[in-house]
C-alpha angles and dihedrals in degrees: 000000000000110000123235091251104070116127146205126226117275106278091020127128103271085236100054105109100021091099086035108128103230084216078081091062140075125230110241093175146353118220135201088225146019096251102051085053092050092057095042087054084053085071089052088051095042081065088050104252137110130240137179123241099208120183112231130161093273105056138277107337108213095208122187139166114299084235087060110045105097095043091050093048093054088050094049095046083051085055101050096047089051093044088045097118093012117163094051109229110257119264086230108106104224118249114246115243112274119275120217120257107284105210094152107081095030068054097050089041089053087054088047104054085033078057087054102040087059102045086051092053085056096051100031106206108355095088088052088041098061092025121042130097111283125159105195090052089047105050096019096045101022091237097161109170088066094088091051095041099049079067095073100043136091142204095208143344093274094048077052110058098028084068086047100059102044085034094059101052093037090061096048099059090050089059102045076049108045103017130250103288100023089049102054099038085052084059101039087055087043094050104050087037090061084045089054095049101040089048085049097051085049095049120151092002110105097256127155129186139180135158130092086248091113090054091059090046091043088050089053094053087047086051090050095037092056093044092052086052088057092058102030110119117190117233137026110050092240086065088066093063090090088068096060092078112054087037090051087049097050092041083051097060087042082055100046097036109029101053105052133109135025104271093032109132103224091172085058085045105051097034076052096054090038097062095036084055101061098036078054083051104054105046155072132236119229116232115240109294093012086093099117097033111098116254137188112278134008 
């Protein structure tokens, strides 16, 4: 049975090779379905000549004219090298499927700091004293686990729990994002890294600095900084207009959040945010159950 969508030469009588017998003419391609064999009859239009698209048991038959069917063959193979990998895949890197909410280790942190602030209530000032943030004893006197260990100490019970509500759901987030173990260590690395760098901008200066404050900020550039990978698109600049969005929103919250209050330690937040950003940046989440294979980047 000859198919509707046979069609006549271009300038020919509509009705030309409608009582055509399809025996006349020679196959030039079967094809699974009818629309792969539609678009593989455009090509014989595109050469100006007709062809017949007849159903047989074996698929969609592509006949043309005996004269043509050399010619026709060579420009179809030509199509279908050319359309080998067509669509191209989308820049857009694919979101993983969502993780559940992941409330046991943020728990396990809050213990934690709650551990600390009482310890530190028991021995007042000798935990601050050989913890806290302090640039000349870091860098003077390479005591490195400063950095890490300011981020467990607090000035007073509202500092306190202040940390533990936005750090709690913070971390959370980063967890559901990046998964358990990728996500803390990112944080742990971003952390210490805005520490580092805060301690660094106020040497030799006397500075010291304690809270987990920088851990929640550094979460929420991770958390940035993974979003902007998402919609990033190499090439042109206008393709980099998708990554306003997610960046405005995270510099808000530095804003809203990081600035406020009399003793708040902007330097420690946005040092905090900066280095959580580009780790963001620069890695890739793990999809859910992926959490212990290896991936590009970080």
């Amino acid at each position: 049975m000859v198919e509707s969508g046979a069609l006549s030469p271009p300038g020919a009588p509509a009705d030309a090779d409608r009582g055509r017998d399809p025996g006349d003419l020679a196959e030039a391609g079967v094809y699974a379905t009818a629309a792969e064999g539609f678009d593989h009859g455009l090509v014989v239009l595109a050469m100006g000549e007709s062809y017949c698209l007849v159903c047989a048991d074996a698929g969609f038959r592509l006949l043309v004219e005996p004269a043509v069917l050399a010619a026709v063959r060579d420009q179809l193979a030509c199509y279908d090298r050319e359309s080998a990998g067509w669509p191209p895949r989308a820049a857009v890197e694919e979101a993983p499927p969502a993780r559940r909410f992941e409330w046991f280790t943020p728990l396990l942190w809050a213990l934690a700091v709650m551990t600390v602030f009482w310890c530190q209530g028991r021995w007042p000032g000798r935990l601050e004293l050989a913890g806290a943030l302090d640039p000349q004893a870091v860098f003077d006197r390479a005591e490195w686990w400063r950095p890490a260990t300011a981020l467990f100490l607090h000035t007073d019970l509202e500092h306190l729990v202040s940390n533990l509500v936005s750090g709690f759901f913070v971390f959370a987030a980063l967890t559901a994002t990046f998964g358990r173990r990728r996500g803390w260590l990112r944080l742990l690395l971003a952390s210490v890294a805005g520490n580092i760098a805060v301690a660094g901008l106020n040497y030799p200066g006397p500075y010291r600095s304690l809270g987990a404050s920088t851990a929640i900020f550094a979460a929420l550039g991770l958390l940035t900084g993974r979003a902007v990978r998402r919609l990033h698109r190499p090439g042109p600049a206008h393709r980099w207009r998708g990554v306003l969005a997610p960046l405005a929103a995270g510099l808000a919250l530095l804003a809203l959040f990081g600035a406020g209050g009399p003793h708040t330690d902007i330097g420690a937040h946005v040092t905090g945010f900066a280095s959580g950003l580009a780790l963001g940046f620069t890695t890739r989440a793990a999809p859910p159950g992926k959490e212990g294979t290896a991936e590009p980047g970080i």
